[in-house]
C-alpha positions as CSV (number, residue, x, y, z in Angstrom):
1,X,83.9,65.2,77.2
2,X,80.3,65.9,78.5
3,X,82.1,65.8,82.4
4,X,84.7,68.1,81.1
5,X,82.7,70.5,79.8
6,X,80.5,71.1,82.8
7,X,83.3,71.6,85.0
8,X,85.2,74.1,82.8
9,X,81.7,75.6,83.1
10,X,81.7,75.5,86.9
11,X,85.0,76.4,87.0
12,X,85.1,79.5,84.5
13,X,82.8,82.3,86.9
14,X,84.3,81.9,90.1
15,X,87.7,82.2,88.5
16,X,86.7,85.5,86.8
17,X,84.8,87.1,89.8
18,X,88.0,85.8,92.2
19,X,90.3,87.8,89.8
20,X,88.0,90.6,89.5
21,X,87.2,90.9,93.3
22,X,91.1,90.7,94.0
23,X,92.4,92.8,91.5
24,X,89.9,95.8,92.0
25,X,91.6,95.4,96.4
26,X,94.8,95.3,95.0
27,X,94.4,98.5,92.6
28,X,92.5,100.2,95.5
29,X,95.7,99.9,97.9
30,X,97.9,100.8,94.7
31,X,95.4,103.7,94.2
32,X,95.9,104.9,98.2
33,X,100.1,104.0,98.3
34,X,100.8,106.5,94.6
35,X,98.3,107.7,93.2
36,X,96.3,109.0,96.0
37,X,99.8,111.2,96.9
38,X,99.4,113.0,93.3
39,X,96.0,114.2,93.4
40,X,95.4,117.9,94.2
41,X,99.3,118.4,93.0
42,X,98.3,120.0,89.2
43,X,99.0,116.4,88.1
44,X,97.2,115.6,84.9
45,X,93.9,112.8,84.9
46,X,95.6,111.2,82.2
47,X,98.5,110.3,83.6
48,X,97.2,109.3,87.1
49,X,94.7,106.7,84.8
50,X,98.5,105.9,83.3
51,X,99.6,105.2,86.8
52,X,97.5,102.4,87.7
53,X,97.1,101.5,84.1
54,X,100.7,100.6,84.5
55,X,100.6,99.0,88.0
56,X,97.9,96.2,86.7
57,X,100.3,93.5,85.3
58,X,102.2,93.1,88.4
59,X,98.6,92.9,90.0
60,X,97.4,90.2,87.5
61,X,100.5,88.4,88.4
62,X,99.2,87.8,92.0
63,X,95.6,88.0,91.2
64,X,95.5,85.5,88.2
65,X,97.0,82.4,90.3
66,X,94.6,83.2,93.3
67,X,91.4,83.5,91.2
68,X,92.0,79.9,90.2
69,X,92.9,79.0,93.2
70,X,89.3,80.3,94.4
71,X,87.9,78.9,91.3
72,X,88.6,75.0,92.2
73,X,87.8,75.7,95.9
74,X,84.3,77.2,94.6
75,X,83.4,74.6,91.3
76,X,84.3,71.5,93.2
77,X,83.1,72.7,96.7
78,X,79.7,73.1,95.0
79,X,80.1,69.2,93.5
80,X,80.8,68.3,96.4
81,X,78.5,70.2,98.2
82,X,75.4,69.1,96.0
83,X,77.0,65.3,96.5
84,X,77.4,65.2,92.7
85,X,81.3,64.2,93.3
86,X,79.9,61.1,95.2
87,X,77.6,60.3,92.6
88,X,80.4,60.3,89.9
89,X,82.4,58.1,92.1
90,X,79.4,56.0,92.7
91,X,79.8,55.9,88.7
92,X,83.0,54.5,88.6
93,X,84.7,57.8,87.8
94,X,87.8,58.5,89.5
95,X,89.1,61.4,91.2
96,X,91.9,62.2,88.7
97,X,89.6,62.5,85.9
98,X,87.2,65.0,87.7
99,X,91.1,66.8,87.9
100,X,92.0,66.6,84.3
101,X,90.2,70.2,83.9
102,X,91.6,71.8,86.8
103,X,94.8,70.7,86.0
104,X,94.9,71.7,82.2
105,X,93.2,75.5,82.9
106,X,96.3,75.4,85.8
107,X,98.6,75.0,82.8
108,X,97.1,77.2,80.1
109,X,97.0,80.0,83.6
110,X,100.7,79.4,84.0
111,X,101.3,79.9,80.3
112,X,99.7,83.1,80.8
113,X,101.1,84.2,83.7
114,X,104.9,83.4,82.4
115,X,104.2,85.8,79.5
116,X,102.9,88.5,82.3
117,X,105.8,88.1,84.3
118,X,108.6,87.6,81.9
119,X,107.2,90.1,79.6
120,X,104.8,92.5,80.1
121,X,105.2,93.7,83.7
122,X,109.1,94.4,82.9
123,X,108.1,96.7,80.3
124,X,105.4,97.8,82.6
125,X,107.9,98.3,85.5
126,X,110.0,100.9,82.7
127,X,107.1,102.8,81.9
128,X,105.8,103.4,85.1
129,X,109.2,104.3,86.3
130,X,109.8,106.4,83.5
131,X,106.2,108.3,83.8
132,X,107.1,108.8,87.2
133,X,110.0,110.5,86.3
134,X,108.4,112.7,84.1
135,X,105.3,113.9,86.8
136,X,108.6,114.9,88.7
137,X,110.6,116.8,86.3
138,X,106.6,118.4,85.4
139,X,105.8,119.0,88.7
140,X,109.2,118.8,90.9
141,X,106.9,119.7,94.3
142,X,104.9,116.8,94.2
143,X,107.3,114.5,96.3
144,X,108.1,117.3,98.6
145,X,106.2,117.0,102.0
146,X,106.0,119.6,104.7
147,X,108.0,119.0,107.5
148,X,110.0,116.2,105.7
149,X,113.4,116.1,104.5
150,X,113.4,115.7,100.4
151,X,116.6,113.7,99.7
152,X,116.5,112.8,96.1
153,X,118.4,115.9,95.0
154,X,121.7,115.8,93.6
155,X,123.9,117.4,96.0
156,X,121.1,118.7,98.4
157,X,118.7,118.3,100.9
158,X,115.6,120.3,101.0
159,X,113.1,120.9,103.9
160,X,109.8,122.9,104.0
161,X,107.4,124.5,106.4
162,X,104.7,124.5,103.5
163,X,104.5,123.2,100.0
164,X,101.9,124.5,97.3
165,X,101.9,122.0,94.7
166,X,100.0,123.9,91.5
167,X,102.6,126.7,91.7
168,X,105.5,125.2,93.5
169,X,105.3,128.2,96.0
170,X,107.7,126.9,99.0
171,X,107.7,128.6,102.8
172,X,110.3,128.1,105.5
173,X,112.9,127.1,103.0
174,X,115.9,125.4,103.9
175,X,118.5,123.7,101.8
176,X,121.5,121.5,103.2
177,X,124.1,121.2,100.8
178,X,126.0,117.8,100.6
179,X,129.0,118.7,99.0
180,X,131.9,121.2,99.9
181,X,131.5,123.9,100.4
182,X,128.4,122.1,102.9
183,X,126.6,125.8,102.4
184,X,123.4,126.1,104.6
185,X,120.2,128.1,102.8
186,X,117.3,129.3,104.5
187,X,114.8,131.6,102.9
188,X,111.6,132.6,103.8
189,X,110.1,131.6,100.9
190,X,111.1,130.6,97.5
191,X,109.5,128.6,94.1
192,X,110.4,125.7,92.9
193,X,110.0,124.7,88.8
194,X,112.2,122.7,86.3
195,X,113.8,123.9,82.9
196,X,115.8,121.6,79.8
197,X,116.9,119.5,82.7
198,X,117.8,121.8,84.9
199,X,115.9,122.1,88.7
200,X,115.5,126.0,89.4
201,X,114.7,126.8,93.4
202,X,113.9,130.7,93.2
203,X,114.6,132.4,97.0
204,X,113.3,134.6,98.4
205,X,114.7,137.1,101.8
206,X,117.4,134.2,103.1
207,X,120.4,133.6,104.4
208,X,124.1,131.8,103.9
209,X,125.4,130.0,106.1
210,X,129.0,128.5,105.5
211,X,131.8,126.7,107.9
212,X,134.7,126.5,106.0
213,X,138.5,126.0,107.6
214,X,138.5,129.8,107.4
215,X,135.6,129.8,109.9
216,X,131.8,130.7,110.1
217,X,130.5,132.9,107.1
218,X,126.5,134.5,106.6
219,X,125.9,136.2,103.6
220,X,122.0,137.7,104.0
221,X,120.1,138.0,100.5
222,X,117.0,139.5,98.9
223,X,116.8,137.0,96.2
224,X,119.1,134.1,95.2
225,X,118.9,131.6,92.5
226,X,119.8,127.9,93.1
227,X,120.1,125.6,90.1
228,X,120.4,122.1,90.2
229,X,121.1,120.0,87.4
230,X,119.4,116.9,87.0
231,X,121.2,115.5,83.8
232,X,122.7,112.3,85.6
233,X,119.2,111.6,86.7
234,X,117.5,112.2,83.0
235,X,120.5,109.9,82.2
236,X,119.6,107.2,84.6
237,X,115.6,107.3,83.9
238,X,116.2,107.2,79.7
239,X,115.1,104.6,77.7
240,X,118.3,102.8,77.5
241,X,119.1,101.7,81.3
242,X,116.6,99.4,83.0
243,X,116.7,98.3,86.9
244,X,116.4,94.4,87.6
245,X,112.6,94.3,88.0
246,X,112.5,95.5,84.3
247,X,114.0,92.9,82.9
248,X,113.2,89.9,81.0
249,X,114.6,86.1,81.7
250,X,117.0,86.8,78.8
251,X,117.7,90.3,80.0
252,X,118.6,89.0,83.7
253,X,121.2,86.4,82.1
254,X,122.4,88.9,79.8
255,X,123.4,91.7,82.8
256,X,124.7,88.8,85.0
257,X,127.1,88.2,82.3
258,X,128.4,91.6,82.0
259,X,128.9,92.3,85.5
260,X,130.9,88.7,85.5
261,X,132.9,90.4,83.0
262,X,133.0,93.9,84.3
263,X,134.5,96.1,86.9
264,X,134.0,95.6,90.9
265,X,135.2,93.9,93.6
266,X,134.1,90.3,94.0
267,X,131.8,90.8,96.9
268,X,130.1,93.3,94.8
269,X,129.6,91.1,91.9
270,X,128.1,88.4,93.9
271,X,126.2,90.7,95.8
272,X,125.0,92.1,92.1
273,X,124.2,88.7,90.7
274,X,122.7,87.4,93.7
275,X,120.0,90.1,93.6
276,X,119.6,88.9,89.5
277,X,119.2,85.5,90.4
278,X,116.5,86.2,93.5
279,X,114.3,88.1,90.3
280,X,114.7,85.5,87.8
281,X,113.7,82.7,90.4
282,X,110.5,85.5,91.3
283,X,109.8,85.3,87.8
284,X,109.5,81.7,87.6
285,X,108.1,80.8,90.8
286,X,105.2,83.7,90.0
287,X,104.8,81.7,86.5
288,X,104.7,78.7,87.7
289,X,102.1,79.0,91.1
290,X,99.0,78.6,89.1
291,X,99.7,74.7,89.3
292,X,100.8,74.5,92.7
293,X,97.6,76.5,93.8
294,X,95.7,73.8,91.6
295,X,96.8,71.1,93.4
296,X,96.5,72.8,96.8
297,X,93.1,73.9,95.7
298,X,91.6,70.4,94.6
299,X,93.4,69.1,97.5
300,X,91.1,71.3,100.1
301,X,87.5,71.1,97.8
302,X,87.6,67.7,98.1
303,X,88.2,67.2,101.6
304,X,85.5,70.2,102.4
305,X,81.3,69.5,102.4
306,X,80.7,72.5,101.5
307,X,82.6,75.6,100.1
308,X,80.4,78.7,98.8
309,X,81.6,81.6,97.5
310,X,82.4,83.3,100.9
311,X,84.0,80.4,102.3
312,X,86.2,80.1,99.9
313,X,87.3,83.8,99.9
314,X,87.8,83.4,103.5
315,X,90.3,80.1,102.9
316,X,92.2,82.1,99.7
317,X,93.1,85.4,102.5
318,X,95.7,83.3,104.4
319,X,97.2,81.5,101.7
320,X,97.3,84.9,99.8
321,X,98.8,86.6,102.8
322,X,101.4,83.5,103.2
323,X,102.5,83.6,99.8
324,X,102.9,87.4,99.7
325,X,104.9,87.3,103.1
326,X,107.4,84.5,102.1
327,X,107.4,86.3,98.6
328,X,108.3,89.7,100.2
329,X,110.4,88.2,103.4
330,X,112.5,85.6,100.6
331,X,113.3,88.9,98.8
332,X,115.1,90.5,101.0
333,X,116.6,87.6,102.5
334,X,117.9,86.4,99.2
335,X,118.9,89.9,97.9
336,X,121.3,90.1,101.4
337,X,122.8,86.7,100.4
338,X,121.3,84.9,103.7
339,X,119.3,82.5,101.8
340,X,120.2,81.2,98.4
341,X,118.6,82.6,95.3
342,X,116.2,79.8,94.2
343,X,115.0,78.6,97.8
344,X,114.0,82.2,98.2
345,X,112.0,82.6,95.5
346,X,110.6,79.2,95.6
347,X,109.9,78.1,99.8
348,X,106.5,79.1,99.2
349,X,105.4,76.7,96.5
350,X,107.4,74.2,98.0
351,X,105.3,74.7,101.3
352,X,101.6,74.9,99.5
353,X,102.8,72.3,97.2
354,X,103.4,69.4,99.6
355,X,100.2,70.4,101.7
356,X,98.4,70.4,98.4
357,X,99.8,66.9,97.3
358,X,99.2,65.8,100.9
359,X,95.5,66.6,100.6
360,X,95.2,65.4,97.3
361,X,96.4,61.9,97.6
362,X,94.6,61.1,101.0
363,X,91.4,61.9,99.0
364,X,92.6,59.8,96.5
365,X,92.9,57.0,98.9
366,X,89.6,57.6,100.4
């Protein structure tokens, strides 16, 4: 017990500073990718600290199983460093007891981390969607980029010279229309707010341009009012309708069964599910990393002389990178039905999990 004890001691700071250090990159990179593209937009401090408050989950879900992953290269590398590992083996104390603690905080982590990922990042996920949404619908302008084409209107696509996000004043205004009668709009200038669901652009000294089977038309106007509605979209972002990464295990088996039993061709049902499957495998692999990182971790502190705490920053980078690559890359491979569901999801514990076991038992046999 008195063993145990100092190792969960050993073990406990590294694993908090490994979370904290990667977590606070992570949130910095989320802070530059969405939130930095709201500030300066009229957007309110409350809910850009909303924003990221929303993003951490999905952060702890990465940072969590690395920070133990650094904790064992850091507790043990310092054992091992000090030669207090060869003095307890000296003792007649063998390497799978120094383990037992690593091992049991790898399972209480994955405990954790399953909660996180089945759980609270798919309610996360709907809220930051949903908040999303409703920055939009507040301030419609602060998607639209000058010199960009805006496509996420219904029916239109909208392009702008100049964009001032506070007061959704608009310059060199023009509006494709995606739907007959395929109407072409430019205006000089125009504003752009919404109202009870409805997207209001307000023109200013334009022009009409329509092709039609009748031929070319241009009707020139002072002011013209364009209203979009945005009612399928309110309908699409309520609180009822929730898009695969904002469901739960149960949830994922629940919607597989209803597009089973539902409408579509066949190729779009396996398409469908295959895309389910791919996040409930995510899920589980996610949960379930902690331990293969243990192993993986043990595996390289014991073979190493000496591990301080930048060492073993350094080591965690590539593995990190690794598994976020083959996370990323079995994503889209698995969504696109190239690679089954499961070994999508899974290659990369699979992969860290043999080299871990690898290391492990030679040091065991040492």
């Amino acid at each position: 017990m008195i063993l145990h004890r100092y190792i969960l001691k050993e073990e406990l700071p590294p694993f908090v500073l490994g979370i904290g250090v990667l977590t606070l990159i992570l949130l910095m990179n989320q802070f530059f990718l969405m939130v930095w593209d709201i500030i300066g937009k009229g957007v309110k401090p409350i809910q850009i600290a909303r924003v990221l408050l929303y993003s951490l989950p999905f952060i702890f879900v990465f940072t969590i199983p690395m920070g133990i992953f650094i904790a064992h290269l850091m507790a043990l590398g310092r054992l091992n460093q000090d030669f207090e590992l060869l003095a307890l083996k000296g003792c007649g104390v063998h390497p799978m007891k120094i383990s037992i603690v690593p091992f049991m905080l790898s399972l209480i982590v994955t405990g954790g981390v399953f909660y996180l990922t089945d759980r609270v990042v798919p309610d996360a996920n709907f809220k930051l969607r949903k908040l999303l949404y409703t920055i939009a619908y507040e301030k419609p302008t602060y998607r639209i980029k000058p010199g960009v084409i805006f496509s996420e209107l219904p029916d239109y696509d909208l392009y702008v010279l100049e964009v001032e996000h506070k007061t959704g004043h608009l310059e060199g205004v023009t509006i494709f229309e995606k739907v007959s009668p395929y109407r072409t709009i430019v205006a000089r200038e125009g504003y752009l707010y919404s109202r009870d669901s409805i997207l209001v652009l307000h023109l200013i000294d334009g022009e009409i341009h329509t092709v039609s089977e009748n031929g070319y038309q241009k009707v020139t106007f002072p002011k013209y009012v364009l209203r979009v509605s945005l009612e399928a979209k309110t309908k699409y972002h309520g609180a009822r309708h929730r898009t695969d990464s904002e469901l739960s295990l149960s949830g994922i088996k629940q919607r597989i069964v209803e597009i089973k039993h539902g409408k579509g061709s066949t190729e779009y049902k396996r398409l469908r599910v295959n895309r389910l499957m791919v996040e409930y495998h995510k899920k589980l692999a996610l949960a379930f990393s902690p331990v293969v990182l243990t192993v993986l971790g043990l595996g390289i502190a014991l073979s190493l002389r000496k591990v301080g705490a930048g060492l073993s920053f350094g080591i965690a980078l590539p593995f990190f990178i690794f598994y976020y690559v083959c996370l990323v890359g079995g994503e889209t491979l698995g969504d696109r039905g190239i690679v089954a569901p499961w070994l999508s999801m899974w290659f990369a514990n699979i992969i860290l999990g043999v080299v871990g076991v690898c290391l492990f038992i030679r040091n065991l046999c040492r």
